[in-house]
C-alpha positions as a Python dict, from the first residue, in 0.01 Angstrom:
ca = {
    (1, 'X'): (0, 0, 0),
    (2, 'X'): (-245, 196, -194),
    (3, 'X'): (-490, -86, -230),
    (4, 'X'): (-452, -189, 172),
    (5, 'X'): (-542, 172, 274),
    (6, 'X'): (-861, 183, 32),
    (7, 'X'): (-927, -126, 177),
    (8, 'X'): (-829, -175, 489),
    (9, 'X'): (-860, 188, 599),
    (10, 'X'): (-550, 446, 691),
    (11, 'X'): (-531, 380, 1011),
    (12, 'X'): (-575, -3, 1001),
    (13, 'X'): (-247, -167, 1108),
    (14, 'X'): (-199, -406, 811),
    (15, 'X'): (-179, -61, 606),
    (16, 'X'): (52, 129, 883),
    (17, 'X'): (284, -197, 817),
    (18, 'X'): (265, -170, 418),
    (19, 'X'): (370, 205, 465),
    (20, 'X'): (667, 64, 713),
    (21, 'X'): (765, -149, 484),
    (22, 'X'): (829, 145, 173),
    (23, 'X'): (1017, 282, 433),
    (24, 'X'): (1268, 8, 522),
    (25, 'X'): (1286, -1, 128),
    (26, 'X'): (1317, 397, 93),
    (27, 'X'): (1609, 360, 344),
    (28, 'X'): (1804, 58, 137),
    (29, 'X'): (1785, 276, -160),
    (30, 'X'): (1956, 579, 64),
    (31, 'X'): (1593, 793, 52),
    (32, 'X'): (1624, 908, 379),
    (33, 'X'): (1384, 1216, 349),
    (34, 'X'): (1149, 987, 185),
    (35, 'X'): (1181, 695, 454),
    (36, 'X'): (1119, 1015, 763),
    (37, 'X'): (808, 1127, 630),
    (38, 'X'): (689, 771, 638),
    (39, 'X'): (839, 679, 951),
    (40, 'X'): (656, 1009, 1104),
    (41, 'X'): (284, 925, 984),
    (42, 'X'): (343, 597, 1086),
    (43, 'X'): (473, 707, 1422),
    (44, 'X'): (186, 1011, 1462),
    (45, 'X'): (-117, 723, 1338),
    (46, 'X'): (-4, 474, 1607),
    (47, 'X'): (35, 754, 1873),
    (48, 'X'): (-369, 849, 1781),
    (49, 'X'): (-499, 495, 1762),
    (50, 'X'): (-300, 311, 2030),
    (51, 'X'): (-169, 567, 2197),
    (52, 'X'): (221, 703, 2284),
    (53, 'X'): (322, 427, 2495),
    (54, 'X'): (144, 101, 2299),
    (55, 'X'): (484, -148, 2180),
    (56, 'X'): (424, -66, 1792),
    (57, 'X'): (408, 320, 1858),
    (58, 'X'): (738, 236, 2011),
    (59, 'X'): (888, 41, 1756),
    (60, 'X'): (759, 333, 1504),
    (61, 'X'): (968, 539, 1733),
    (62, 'X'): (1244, 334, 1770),
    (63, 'X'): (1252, 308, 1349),
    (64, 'X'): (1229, 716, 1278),
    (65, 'X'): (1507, 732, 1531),
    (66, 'X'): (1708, 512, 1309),
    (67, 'X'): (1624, 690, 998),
    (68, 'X'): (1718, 1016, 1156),
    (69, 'X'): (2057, 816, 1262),
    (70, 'X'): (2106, 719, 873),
    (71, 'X'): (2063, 1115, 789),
    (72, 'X'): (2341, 1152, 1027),
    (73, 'X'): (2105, 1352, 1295),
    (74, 'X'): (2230, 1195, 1550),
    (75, 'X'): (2142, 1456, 1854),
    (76, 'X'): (1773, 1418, 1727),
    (77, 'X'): (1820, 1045, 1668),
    (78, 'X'): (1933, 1032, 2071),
    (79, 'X'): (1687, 1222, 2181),
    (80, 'X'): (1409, 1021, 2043),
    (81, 'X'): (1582, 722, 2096),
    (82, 'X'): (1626, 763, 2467),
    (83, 'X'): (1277, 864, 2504),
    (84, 'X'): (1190, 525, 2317),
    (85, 'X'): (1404, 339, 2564),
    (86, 'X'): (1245, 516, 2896),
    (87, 'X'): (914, 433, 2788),
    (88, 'X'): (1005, 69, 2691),
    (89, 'X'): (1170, -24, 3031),
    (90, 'X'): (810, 157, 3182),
    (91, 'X'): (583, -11, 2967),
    (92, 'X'): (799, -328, 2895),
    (93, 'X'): (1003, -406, 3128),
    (94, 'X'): (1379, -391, 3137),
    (95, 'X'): (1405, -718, 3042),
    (96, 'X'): (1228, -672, 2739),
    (97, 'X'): (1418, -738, 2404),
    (98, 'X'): (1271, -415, 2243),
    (99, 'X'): (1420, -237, 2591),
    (100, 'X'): (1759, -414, 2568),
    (101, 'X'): (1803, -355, 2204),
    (102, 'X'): (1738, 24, 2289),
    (103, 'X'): (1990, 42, 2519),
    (104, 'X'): (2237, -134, 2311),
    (105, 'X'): (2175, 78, 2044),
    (106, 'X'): (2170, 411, 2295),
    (107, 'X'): (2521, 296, 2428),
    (108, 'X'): (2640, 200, 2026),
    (109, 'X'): (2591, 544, 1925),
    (110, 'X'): (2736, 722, 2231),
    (111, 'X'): (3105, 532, 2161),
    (112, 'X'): (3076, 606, 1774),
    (113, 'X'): (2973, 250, 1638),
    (114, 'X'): (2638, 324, 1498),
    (115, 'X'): (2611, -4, 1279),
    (116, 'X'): (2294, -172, 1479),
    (117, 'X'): (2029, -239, 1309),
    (118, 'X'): (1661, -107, 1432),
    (119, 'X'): (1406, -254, 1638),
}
């Protein structure tokens, strides 16, 4: 990660993905806080360089709102969740797996079974 940001650059989206992937790996190994405040600069860099409604600044929000899930957070999880899914089905589609997968995910966590996995 170190080496693709000298690289590549911060903002550079092989870089954002090495950071992603420390996270997923921060989250197996149950560091949560550790996994948010990558899941957050990866979320806040794509919002700056592609914008809020670009598909990975969606899946960045669609994987803090998982994190914050996996903290047990869950009214913040929602919250950003559901925001994820509105702006999927407008930018998307509804049709869209990333939009469908929000949903299912939305409605999972609403009836208690919070066992889906992000994306």
């Amino acid at each position: 990660m170190e080496t693709s940001s000298r690289v590549l650059g911060d903002e550079h989206p092989s870089t954002l993905t090495s950071i992603n992937n420390l996270s997923v790996t921060y989250k197996h190994q149950g560091r949560w806080m550790e996994a948010e405040l990558l899941d957050v600069q990866v979320m806040e860099t794509r919002k700056r360089v592609l914008g809020d409604e670009h598909p990975d600044t969606l899946t960045s929000m669609s994987n803090l709102a998982f994190t914050l899930q996996g903290q047990g957070r869950y009214d913040m999880a929602v919250l950003l969740l559901e925001q994820c899914y509105r702006l999927r089905q407008q930018n998307l589609g509804p049709k869209h797996p990333h939009t469908i997968s929000s949903f299912q995910a939305l409605q999972a966590w609403r009836v208690g079974n919070v066992s889906l996995k992000p994306g």
